[in-house]
N, C-alpha and C positions, 0 to 999 in steps of 0.2 A: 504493500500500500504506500502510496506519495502522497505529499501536500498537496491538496489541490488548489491552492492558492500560488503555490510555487510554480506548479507547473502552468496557472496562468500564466504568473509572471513572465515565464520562458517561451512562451510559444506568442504572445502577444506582446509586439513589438510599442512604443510611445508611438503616440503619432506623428512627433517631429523624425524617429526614426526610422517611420514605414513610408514618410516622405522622401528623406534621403534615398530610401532605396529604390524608391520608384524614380528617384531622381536618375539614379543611375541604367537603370532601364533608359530611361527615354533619351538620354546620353545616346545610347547603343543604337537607338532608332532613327534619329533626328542631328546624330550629331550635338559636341559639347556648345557650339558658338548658338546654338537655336532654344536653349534648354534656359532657364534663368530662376537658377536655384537660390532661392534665401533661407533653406530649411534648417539649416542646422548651425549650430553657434562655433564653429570649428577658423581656429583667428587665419586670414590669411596671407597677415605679415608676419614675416620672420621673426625670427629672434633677436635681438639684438647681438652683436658681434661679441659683445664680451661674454653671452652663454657658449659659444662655439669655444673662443682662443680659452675660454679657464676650463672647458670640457678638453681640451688638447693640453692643454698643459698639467692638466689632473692625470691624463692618461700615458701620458708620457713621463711624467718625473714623480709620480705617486709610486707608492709598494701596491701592486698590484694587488696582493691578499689579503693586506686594508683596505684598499679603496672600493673593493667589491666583496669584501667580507660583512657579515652581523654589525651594527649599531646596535649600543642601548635600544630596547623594548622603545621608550619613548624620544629617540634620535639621538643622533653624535652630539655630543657636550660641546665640540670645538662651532659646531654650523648654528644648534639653537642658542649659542652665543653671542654669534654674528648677529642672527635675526633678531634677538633681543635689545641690540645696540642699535642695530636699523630703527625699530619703533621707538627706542627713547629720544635719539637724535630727531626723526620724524613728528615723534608724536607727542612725547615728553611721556611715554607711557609709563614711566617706572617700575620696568618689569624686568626679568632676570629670566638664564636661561631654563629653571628650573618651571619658572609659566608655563612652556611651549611643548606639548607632545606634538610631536610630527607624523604626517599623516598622508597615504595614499588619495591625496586632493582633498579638497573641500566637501564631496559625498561623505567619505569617509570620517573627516569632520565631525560631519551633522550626523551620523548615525553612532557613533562613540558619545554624543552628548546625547542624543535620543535616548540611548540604552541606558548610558548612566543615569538618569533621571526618572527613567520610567519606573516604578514600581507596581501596578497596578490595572489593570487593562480598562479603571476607569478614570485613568491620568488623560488629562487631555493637553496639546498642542496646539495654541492660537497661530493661525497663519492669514496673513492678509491678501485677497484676490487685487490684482493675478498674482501668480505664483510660479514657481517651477513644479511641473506637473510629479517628478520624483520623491516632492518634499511628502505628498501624499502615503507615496510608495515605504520611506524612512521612517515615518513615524508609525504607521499600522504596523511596519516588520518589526519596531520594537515592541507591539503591543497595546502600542495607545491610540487615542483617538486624535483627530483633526477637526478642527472649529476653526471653520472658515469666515472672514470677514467680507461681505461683499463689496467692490470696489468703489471708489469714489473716481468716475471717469471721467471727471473734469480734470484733474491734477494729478490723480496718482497719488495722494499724501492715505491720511488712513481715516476713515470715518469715527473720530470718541468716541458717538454716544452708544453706534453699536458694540465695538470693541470693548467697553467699558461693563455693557450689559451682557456680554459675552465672556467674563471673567467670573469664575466659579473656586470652591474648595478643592476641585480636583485639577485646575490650571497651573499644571508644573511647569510651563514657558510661553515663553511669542516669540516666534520666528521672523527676523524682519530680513530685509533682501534691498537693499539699498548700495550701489546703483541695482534697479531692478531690473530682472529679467521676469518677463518680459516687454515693460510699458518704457524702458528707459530713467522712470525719474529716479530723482535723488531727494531724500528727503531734508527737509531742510531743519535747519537747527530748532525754530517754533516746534513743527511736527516733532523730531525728536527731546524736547522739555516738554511737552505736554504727555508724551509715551511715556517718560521716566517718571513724573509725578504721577500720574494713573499708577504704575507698578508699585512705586513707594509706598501708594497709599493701601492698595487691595494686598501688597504683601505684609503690611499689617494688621490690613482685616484680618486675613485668615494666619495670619501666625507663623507663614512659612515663604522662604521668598521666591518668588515667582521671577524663574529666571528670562534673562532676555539672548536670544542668542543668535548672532549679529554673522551672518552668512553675506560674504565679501570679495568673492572672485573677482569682482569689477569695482575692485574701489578704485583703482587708478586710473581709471578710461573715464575721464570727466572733459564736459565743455565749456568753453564759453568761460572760465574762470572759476566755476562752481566748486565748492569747498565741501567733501564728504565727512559729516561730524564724525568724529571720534566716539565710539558709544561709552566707552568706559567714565568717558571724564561726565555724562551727564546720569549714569546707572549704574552704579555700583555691582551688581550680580548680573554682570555681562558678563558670556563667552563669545567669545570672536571665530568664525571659522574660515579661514584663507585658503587661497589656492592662487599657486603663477599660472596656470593654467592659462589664463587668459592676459595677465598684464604680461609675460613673456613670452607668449603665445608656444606653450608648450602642454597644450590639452592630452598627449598622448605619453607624456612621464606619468603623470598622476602624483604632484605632490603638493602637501600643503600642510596646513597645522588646527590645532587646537591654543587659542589662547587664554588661559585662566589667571586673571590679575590676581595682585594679595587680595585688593578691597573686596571679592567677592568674598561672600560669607562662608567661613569655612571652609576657605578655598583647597587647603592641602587634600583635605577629605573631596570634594569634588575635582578634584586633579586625579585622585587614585582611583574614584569610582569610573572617570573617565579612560583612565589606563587602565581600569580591567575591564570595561567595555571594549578597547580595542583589542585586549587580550584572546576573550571570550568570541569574537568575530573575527579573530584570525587577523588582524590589522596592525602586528607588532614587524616594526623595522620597516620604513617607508625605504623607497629605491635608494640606498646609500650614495652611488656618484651623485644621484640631483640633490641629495639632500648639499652636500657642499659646494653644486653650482648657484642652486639657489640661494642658498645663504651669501656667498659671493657676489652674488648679482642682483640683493634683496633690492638693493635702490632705482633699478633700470627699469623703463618699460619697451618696450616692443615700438614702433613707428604709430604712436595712435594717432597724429595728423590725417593719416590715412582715412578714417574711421571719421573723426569730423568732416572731412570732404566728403562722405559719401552721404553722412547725415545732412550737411546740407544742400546736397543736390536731391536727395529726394526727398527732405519736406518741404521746400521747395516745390518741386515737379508735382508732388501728387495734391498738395494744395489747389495748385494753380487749375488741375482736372478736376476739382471736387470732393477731394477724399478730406475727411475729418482728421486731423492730427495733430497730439498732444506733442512738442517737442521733447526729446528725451534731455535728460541731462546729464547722463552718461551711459555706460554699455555700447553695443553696437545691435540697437532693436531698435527700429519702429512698431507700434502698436495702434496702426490706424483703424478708426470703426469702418467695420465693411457696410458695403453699400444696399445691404439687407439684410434684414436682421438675422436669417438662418446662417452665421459664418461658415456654419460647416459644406453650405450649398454654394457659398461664395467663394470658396477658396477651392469648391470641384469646378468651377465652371472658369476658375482661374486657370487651371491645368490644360484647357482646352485652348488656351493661349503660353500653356508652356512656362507659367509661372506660377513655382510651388514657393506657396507661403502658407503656414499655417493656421488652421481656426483659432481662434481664442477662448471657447469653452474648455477646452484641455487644460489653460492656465485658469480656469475660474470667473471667467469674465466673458460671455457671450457677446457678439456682435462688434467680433473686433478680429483681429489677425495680426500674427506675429511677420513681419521680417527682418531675418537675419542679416544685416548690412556690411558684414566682414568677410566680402568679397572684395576681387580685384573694383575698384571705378568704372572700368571700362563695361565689365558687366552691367553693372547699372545704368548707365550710357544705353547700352543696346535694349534694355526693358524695356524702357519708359514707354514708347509706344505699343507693346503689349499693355502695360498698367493703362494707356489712355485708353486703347482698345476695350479691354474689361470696360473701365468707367461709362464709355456710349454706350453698350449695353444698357445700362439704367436710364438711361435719359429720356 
């Protein structure tokens, strides 16, 4: 006998990934120059040069049976050192490398803090639409539930009064995602003072603190000047969970961390429950070479100019055809409302012009569509008249 939830899991692909796939089909049929894929969030600028020259100088003048040997359970002492130094310099975080377990990415991350916290299968996790559709998947595989906040789709910030009436005795966290995936924003420092005093207060009420845990792949890919708050310095029982996945554009290492400050409460004790969550899921010893390229390279990002030029040629572009669209403030998403309310009919009859972008009920938020904007430019360049194309359709 199997899980039959597992073997869901397994046989049924996300939808951004059965797009990808069909992406590649149509590739095969049509040719890659005809095909104008935004489905998947895979960066498609490089790396910056100095992950390559300290990946070659690591390989070359390192003891090879260190440098590809076991880490500490919870990373090399010498790299979450580095990283440690990176954030206080950056951030003033006043944190040490004994904060940081290191982590097969940012999933990995969030289901090490899931587990740790979960006690109960009537624990539940606030998570605000839209969302990443996996966060659903992370926190039932620990056992708990999800309490989802319906979106505010003027701004993208978070709606109080629901979220406020939506906090309960069994609310062991809020999962926030700023820069978001999928809408782009960033929340601004109001939104996050008004988040930290709501938790201040209700983890009073009920006597136990209600952790906030602050999921951050995109925190560096910001525009236009926008400044991503630091959650620690306004919440005291923030976890942070990172990944270069995307500011280095290195999705395919899989590395990242867990950050646990002193000020959270009792943090030793929730650092260890968190390291044997990663224990218990098999996620001791993250890739040992990226652990030291990343730490090396903690302060670099990848070419994200890139990423604003394409941001602004297509809100921009699809403005000007009539599409609805919130500007992001960082990531590489737009989440423009489709131009009927069934997204999921809008984004098949998208395909018939060769343009896979994804529905928006997947993230929680109906009548809207993700796209992935971290393609080459040029890509984007040859859509547009497909996106115009779709929009007469409605006219």
């Amino acid at each position: 006998m199997l899980n039959k939830r597992m073997v869901g899991l397994g046989t049924q692909r996300s939808v951004i990934r059965e797009l990808f796939e069909f992406g590649k089909i149509r590739v095969a049929e049509v040719g890659a120059e005809n095909v104008f894929d935004f489905s998947i969030g895979n960066p498609s600028v490089p790396s910056p040069d100095s992950v390559t020259s300290t990946a070659l100088d690591l390989l070359k003048n390192s003891d090879p049976v260190t440098l590809h040997g076991y880490t500490s359970a919870q990373g090399d002492l010498a790299a979450r050192t580095k990283i440690a130094d990176s954030l206080n310099r950056r951030f003033q975080a006043g944190v040490h490398a004994d904060n940081l377990y290191i982590t097969v990415g940012a999933a990995a991350a969030l289901c090490c803090c899931l587990n740790a916290m979960t006690c109960s299968p009537e624990d539940e996790f606030i998570v605000f639409a839209p969302y990443f559709p996996e966060y659903k998947v992370f926190i039932e595989g620990a056992s708990a539930k999800m309490v989802l906040i319906p979106a505010d789709i003027e701004a993208f910030q978070i709606d109080f009064e629901k979220f406020e009436a939506a906090i309960t005795k069994n609310t062991r966290g809020v999962l926030v995602n700023s820069p978001n995936n999928p809408s782009g924003s960033v929340y601004s420092e109001e939104t996050v003072k008004k988040l930290a005093e709501i938790l201040k207060r209700k983890s009073e009420e009920y006597g136990e603190p209600i952790y906030l845990i602050s999921d951050e792949p995109y925190r560096e890919i910001v525009f236009d000047g926008i400044t991503v708050p630091y959650m620690p310095h306004y919440y005291d029982n923030t976890l942070i969970c990172y990944s270069w996945s995307k500011s280095l554009s290195l999705p395919g290492e899989r590395l990242g961390y867990v950050l646990v400050p002193d000020q959270v409460e009792d943090s030793k004790t929730v650092y260890a429950a968190i390291a044997g969550a990663g224990r218990s899921l098999g996620y001791v010893c993250a890739p040992s070479l990226f652990q030291q390229i990343c730490a090396a390279c903690a302060e670099e990002t990848a070419d994200i100019s890139v990423y604003e030029t394409n941001k602004n040629l297509l809100v921009k572009s699809l403005r000007e055809m009539g599409y609805h669209v919130v500007e992001p403030g960082g990531t590489f998403y737009l989440f423009p409302r489709t131009l009927e309310a069934d997204d999921v009919a809008f984004c098949e009859r998208a395909k018939n012009h060769n343009l896979l972008i994804v529905p928006g009920a997947g993230f929680g938020c109906p009548g809207h569509t993700r796209i992935s904007f971290c393609v080459p430019t040029e890509r984007i360049e040859r859509s547009l008249a497909a996106f115009e194309a779709l929009a007469k359709e409605y006219r």
